[in-house]
C-alpha positions in Angstrom: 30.9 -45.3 12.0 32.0 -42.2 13.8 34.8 -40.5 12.3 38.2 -39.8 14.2 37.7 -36.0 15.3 38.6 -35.9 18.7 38.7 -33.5 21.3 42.5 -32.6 21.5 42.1 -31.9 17.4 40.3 -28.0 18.5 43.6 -27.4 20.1 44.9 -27.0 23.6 42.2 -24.2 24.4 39.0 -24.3 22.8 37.8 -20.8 21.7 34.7 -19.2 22.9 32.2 -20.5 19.3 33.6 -24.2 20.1 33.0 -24.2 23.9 29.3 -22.8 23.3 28.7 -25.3 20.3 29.9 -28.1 22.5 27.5 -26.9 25.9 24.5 -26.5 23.0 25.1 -29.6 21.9 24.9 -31.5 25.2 21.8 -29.7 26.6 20.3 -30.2 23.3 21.4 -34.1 22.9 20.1 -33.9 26.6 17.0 -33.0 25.7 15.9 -34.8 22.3 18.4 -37.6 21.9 20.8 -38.3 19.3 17.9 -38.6 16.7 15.9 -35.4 17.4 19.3 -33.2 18.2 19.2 -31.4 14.6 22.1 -29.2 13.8 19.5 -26.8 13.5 18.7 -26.8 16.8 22.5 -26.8 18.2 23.4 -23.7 16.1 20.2 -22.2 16.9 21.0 -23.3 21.0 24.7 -21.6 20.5 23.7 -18.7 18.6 26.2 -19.7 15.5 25.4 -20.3 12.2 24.9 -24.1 11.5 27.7 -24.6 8.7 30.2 -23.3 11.7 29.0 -26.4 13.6 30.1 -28.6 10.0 33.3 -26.4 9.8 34.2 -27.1 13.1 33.4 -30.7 14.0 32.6 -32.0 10.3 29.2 -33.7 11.6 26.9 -34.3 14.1 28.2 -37.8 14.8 31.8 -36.3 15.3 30.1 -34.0 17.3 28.3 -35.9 19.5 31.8 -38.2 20.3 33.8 -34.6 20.8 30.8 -33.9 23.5 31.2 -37.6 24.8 35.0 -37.1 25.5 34.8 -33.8 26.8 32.7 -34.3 29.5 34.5 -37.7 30.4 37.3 -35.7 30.7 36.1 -33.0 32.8 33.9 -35.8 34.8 37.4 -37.7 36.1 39.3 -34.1 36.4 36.4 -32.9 38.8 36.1 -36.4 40.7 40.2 -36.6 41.0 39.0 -32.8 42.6 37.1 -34.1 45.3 38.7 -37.2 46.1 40.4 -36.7 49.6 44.0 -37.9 49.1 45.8 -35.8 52.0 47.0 -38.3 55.3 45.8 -37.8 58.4 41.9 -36.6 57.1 39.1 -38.4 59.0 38.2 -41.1 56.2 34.6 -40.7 57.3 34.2 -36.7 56.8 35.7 -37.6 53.3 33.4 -40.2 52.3 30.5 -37.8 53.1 31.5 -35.2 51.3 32.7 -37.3 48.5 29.2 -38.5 48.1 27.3 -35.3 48.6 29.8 -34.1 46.1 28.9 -37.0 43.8 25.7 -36.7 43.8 25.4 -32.9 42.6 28.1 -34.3 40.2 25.6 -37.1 38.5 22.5 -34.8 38.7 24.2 -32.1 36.4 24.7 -34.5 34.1 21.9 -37.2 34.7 19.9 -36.3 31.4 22.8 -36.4 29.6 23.8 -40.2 30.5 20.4 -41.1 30.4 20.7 -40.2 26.8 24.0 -41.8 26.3 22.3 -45.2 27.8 19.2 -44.9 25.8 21.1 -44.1 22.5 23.8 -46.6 23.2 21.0 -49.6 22.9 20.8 -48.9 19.3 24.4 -48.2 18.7 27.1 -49.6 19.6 29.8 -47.0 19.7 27.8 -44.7 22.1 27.0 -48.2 24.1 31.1 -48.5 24.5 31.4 -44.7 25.5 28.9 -44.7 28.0 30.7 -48.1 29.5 34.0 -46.8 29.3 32.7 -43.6 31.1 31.5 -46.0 33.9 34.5 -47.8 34.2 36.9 -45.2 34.7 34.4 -43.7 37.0 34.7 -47.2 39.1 38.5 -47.1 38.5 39.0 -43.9 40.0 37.3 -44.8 43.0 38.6 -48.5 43.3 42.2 -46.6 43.3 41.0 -44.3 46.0 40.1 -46.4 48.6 42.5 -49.3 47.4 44.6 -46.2 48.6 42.8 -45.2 52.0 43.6 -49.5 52.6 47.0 -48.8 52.7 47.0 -46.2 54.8 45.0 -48.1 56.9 42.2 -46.3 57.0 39.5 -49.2 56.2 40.0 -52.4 56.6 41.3 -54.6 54.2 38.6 -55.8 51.6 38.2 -55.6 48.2 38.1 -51.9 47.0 36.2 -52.7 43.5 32.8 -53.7 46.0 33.6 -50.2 47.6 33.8 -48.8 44.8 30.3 -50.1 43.2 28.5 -49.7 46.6 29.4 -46.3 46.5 28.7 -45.3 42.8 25.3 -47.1 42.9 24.0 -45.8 45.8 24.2 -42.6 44.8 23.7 -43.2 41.1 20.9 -45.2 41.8 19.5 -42.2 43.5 20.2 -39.4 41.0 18.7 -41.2 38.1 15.4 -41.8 39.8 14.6 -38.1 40.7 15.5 -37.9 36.8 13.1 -40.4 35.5 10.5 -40.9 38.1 10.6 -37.5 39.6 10.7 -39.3 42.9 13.0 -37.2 45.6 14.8 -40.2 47.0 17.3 -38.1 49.4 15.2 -35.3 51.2 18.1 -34.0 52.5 22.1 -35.0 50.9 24.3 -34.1 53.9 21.7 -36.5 56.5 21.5 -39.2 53.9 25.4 -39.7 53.1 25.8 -39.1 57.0 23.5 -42.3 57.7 24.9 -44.0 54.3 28.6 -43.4 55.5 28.1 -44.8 59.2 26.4 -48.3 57.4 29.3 -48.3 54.9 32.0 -47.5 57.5 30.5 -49.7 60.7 27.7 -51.8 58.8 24.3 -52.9 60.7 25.5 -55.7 62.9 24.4 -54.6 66.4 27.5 -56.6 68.5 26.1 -54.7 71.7 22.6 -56.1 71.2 22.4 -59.3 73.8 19.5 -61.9 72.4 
């Protein structure tokens, strides 16, 4: 079981040998899994020596949950960042850019969920951190539009469908450039412009006379 280091124990600022151990660590997690992500190869990644990584974060397991909660966190801080909450914004320009947005989002950190999803079918705890990752995602985003209902800026349906729609389209879409190598969206701004108009309007010609 992972111990109970977490990311608030380094302190309210995290000093320059922490915050390069902890971007090491994810590229190199990234990159080998949890298995092949020697400490070796972290403290060689940060340029530290590797008992500072044991000094600082006591193991690898503690560090691999520190790196887990520190990019959930900065995952919901930068999607509350490009949420559009002001009134009076045209709900359509925001769901464009949210998704264009969201996408870059996903595909700086695709290898690192992929690793977190791969490494979570063998254990359990990572399993529940990727998940909860996921849900709060879906949370965030179910609040936002559950919000742009009551302003009546889209119609009155269940904000948890919008939610996923949105997240799995452009999930869906990052993680297969990752894996397959296959370039799904040539070109972001042209595919969340044709994505948002069949979100916001859906495909029912009404004009179209049989």
């Amino acid at each position: 079981m992972m111990e109970k280091l977490k990311i608030e124990d380094l302190g309210a600022e995290m000093n320059d040998v922490e915050r390069r151990i902890l971007n090491a660590a994810m590229k190199v997690f990234s990159i080998n899994g949890y298995k092949g992500a020697t400490t070796m190869k972290i403290a060689s990644e940060a340029n530290v020596n590797e008992i500072t990584i044991f000094r600082k974060f006591n193991s690898k397991e503690n560090l691999l949950k520190v790196v887990i909660e520190k990019n959930n966190m900065e995952s919901l801080e930068k999607l509350d960042s490009i949420l559009c909450r002001e009134k009076n914004v045209d709900i359509e320009i925001c769901v464009k850019t949210l998704g264009i947005n969201l996408k870059q989002f996903f595909d700086e950190r695709m290898d690192f969920m992929i690793m977190l999803m791969i490494e979570g079918r063998k254990r359990p705890e990572l399993n529940h951190l990727y998940r909860s990752f996921r849900e709060k995602m879906l949370e965030h985003l179910r609040d936002y539009f559950q919000e742009q209902i009551k302003q009546c800026n889209i119609r009155p349906i269940n904000p948890e469908l919008i939610a996923m729609a949105v997240f799995s389209f452009i999930f869906q879409s990052s993680i297969n450039e990752k894996i397959f190598e296959e370039k799904i969206l040539i070109d972001n701004k042209k595919s969340f412009e044709g994505y948002t108009d069949i979100l916001m309007r859906g495909v029912l010609n009404i004009n179209c006379k049989n």
